[in-house]
C-alpha positions in Angstrom: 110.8 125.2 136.7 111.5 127.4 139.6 111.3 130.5 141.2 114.1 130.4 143.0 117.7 129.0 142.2 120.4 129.6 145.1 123.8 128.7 144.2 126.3 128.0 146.4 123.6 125.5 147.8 125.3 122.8 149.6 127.5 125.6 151.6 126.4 127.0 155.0 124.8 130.1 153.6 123.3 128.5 150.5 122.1 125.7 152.2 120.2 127.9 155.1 118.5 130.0 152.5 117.6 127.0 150.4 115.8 125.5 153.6 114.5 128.7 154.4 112.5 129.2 150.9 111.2 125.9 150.7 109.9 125.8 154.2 108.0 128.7 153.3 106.6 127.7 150.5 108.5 128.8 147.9 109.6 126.9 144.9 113.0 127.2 145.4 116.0 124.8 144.5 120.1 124.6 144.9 123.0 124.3 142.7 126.3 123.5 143.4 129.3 121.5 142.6 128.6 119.1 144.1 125.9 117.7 147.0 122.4 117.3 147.8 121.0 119.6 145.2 118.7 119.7 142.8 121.4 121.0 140.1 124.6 120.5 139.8 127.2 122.5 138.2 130.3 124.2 138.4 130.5 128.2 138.5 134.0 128.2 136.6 132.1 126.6 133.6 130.1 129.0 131.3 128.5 126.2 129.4 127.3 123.6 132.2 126.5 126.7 134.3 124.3 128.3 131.4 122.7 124.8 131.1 121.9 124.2 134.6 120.2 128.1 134.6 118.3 126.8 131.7 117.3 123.3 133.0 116.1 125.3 136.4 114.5 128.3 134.9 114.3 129.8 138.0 112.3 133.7 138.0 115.4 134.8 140.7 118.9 133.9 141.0 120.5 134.4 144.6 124.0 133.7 144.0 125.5 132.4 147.4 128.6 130.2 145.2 132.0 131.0 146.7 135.6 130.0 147.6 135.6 130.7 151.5 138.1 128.3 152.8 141.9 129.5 153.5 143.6 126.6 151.9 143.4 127.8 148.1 146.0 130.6 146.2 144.8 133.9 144.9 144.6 132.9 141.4 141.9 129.7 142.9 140.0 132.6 144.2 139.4 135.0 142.0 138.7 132.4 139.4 135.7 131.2 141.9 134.6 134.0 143.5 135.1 137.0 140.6 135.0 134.9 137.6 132.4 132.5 138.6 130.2 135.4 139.4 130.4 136.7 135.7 129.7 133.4 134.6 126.8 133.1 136.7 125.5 137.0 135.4 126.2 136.0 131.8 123.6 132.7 132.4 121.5 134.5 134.2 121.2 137.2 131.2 120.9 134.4 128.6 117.9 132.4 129.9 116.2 135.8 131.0 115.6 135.5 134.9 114.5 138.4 136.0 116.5 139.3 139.5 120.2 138.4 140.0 121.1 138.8 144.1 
């Protein structure tokens, strides 16, 4: 279990806060596609991203997961960025943590 899960967690801004928590102290872990994490899972799957939520337990999502580069169309984007931010809400709700950010 954790307190903290950051998506997004092999990306620049994922990554940073990751560091950040865990040099503090704070039981924090990462989640991503793909990476040095402690969980890995893609955002545009409900199921495996429920799962991971699940495995992690984390108290406090911070959802950092996005699409940033300028190489992908607008249907690739909004499936990452808008979708996989429901998904991540919807596992967020059904294992119960208790802040989303």
């Amino acid at each position: 279990m954790v307190d903290i899960l950051v998506t997004g967690a092999a990306g620049f801004v994922g990554g940073a806060l990751r560091r950040r928590l865990e040099s503090t102290g704070r039981a924090a872990a990462g989640l991503d596609l793909r990476g040095a994490v402690a969980f890995t899972a893609d955002i545009t799957d409900p199921q495996a991203l429920t799962e991971a939520f699940r495995a992690a337990a984390p108290r406090v999502v911070v959802h950092a997961a996005a699409r940033v580069d300028d190489r992908g169309t607008e249907a690739e984007f909004w499936r990452v960025n808008v979708e996989g931010t429901r998904h991540a809400l919807a596992a967020a709700r059904a294992v119960g943590v208790q802040r989303f950010v």
